[in-house]
N, C-alpha and C positions, 0 to 999 in steps of 0.2 A: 133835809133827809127825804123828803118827799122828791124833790130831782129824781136822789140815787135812788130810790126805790122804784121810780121810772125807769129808767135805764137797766137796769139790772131785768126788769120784767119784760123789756125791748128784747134784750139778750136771750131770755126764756122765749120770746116770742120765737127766737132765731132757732134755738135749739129744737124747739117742737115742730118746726115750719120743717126743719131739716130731718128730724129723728121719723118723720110722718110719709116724708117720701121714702124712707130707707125700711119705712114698715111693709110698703108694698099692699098698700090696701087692708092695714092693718089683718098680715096674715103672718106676717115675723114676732115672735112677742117681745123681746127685749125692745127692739126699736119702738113696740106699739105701747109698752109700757113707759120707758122714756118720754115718749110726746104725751100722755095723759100725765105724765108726775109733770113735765114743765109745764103743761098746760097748766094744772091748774096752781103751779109755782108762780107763773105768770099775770093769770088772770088775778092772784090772789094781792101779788103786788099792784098791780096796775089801780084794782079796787082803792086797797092801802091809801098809795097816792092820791086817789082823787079827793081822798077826805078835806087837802088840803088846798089842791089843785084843782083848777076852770076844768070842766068837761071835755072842753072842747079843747085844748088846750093838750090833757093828759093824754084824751086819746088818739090826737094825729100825731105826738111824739111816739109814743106806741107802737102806732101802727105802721109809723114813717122808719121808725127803726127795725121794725120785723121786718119791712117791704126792701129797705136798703141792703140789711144783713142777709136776708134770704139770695135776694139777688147775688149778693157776693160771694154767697157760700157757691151758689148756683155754679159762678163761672171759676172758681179757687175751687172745689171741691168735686165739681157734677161735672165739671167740664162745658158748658153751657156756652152760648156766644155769647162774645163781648161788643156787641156792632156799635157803632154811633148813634146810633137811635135809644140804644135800651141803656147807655152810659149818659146821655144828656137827659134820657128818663129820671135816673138815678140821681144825676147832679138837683134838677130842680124838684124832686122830692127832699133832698139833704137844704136845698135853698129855702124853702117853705118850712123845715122843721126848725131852721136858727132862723126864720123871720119870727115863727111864732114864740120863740123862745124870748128873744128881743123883747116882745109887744108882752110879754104877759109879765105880772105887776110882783106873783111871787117867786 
């Protein structure tokens, strides 16, 4: 249960990372309200998790899934480049988040 409550809080990372640029410097309220409720939907999971979960462990899946999903929203969403450089970024953050997966015991 602790996993899913990871992930899931990966995902709020993704929607606030995204609802945050769409606030515009938090001066739209719907989007600025949005990223404070996932915010702390997020933070509240990730917390959750770590009751269970290595520190270290919770928080670069986290952050690794905020960083991947943002990215993606970036370039499917924002229009954003897709170069070689910021795709083989992507890959070996996503490679680093199933090595730590691999290595951790729960």
């Amino acid at each position: 249960m602790a996993w899913l409550s990871l992930v899931v809080a990966g995902l709020f990372e993704i929607l606030w990372a995204f609802t945050m640029k769409q606030s515009e410097g938090f001066t739209r309220p719907w989007p600025s309200i949005i990223t404070l409720v996932a915010m702390l939907v997020s933070f509240g999971l990730l917390s959750w998790s770590m009751r269970v979960l290595p520190l270290g462990t919770a928080y670069t899946i986290w952050t690794g899934i905020g960083a991947v999903g943002a990215f993606l929203v970036g370039i499917a969403v924002l229009g954003e480049a897709a170069t070689p450089l910021r795709i083989l970024a992507a890959v070996l953050i996503v490679s680093g988040l199933v090595l730590m997966k691999l290595s951790s015991t729960d």
